[in-house]
DOTORVEX-353108 format. One line per field, with one value per residue (C-alpha): residue number from 0; chain; x, y, z. Coordinates in steps of 0.5 Angstrom, whole numbers, plus 500, padded with zeros to 3 digits. Last residue first. Example, Ala and Ser with C-alpha at 12.3 -4.5 7.8 and 13.67 -1.06 7.14 Angstrom:
2
resi (1,0)
chain (A,A)
X (527,525)
Y (498,491)
Z (514,516)
REM end
This chain:
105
resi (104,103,102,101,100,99,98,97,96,95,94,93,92,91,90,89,88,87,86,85,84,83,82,81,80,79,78,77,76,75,74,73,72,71,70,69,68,67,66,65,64,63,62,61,60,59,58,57,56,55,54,53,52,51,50,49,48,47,46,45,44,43,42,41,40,39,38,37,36,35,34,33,32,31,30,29,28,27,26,25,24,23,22,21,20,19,18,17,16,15,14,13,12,11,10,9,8,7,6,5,4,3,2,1,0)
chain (A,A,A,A,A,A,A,A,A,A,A,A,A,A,A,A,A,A,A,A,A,A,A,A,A,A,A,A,A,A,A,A,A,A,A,A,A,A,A,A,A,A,A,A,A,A,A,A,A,A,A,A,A,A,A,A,A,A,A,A,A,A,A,A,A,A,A,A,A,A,A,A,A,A,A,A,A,A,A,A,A,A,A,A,A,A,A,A,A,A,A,A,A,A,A,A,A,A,A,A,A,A,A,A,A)
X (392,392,386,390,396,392,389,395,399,396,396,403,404,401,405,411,410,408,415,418,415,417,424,424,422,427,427,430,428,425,427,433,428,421,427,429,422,421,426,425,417,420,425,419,415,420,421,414,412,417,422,417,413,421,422,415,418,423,420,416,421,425,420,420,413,410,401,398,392,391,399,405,411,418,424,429,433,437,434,439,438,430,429,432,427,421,423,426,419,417,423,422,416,418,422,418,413,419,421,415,413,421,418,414,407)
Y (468,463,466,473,470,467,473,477,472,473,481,480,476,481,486,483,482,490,491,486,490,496,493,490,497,500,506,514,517,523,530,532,530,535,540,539,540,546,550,549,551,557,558,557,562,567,566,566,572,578,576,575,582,585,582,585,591,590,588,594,600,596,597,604,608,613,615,617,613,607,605,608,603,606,602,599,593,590,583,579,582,583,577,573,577,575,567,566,565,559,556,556,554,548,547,546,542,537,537,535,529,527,528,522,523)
Z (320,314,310,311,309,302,300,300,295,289,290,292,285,281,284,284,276,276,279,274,268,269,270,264,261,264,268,268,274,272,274,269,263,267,267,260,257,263,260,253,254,257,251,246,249,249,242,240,244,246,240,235,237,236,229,227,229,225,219,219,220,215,211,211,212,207,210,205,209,204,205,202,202,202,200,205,202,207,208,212,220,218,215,221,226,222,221,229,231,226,226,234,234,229,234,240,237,235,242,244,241,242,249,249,250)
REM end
């Protein structure tokens, strides 16, 4: 797959990762919620550790899936097309050619 392919996912990854930990950064109400126990928590409580499972899960993964796109990028040898197809015609041709030496020899 080509890596914009790639790039796209790891994107919409991000977004999504990043979501929970700007929500708690802009959101500044705190009300109290009580839940089914009795028990009074603050949302804010909530929000934020939501934003630090985030941060350790999805954005982590993001930046290491980031890491390993651009090192794959940095570590390929760019090539044209026409190139490509000159080394596959010269492969062709010295297929071609090979059973006609080893009849001569």
């Amino acid at each position: 797959m080509p890596k914009p392919y790639y790039a796209q996912a790891l994107l919409l990854y991000a977004v999504i990762g990043l979501t929970p930990v700007l929500t708690f950064l802009v959101d500044g109400s705190n009300p109290q919620v009580t839940d089914a126990a009795g028990v009074v928590w603050h949302t804010r409580s909530i929000a934020g550790a939501g934003a630090t499972v985030s941060i350790y899960t999805m954005l982590l993964a993001v930046a290491l899936s980031a890491a390993k796109l651009f090192q794959a990028a940095a570590d390929s040898p760019v090539a044209s097309v026409e190139e490509d197809m000159n080394l596959s015609s010269d492969r062709l041709r010295g297929s071609r050619e090979s059973p006609q030496r080893t009849a001569a020899s």
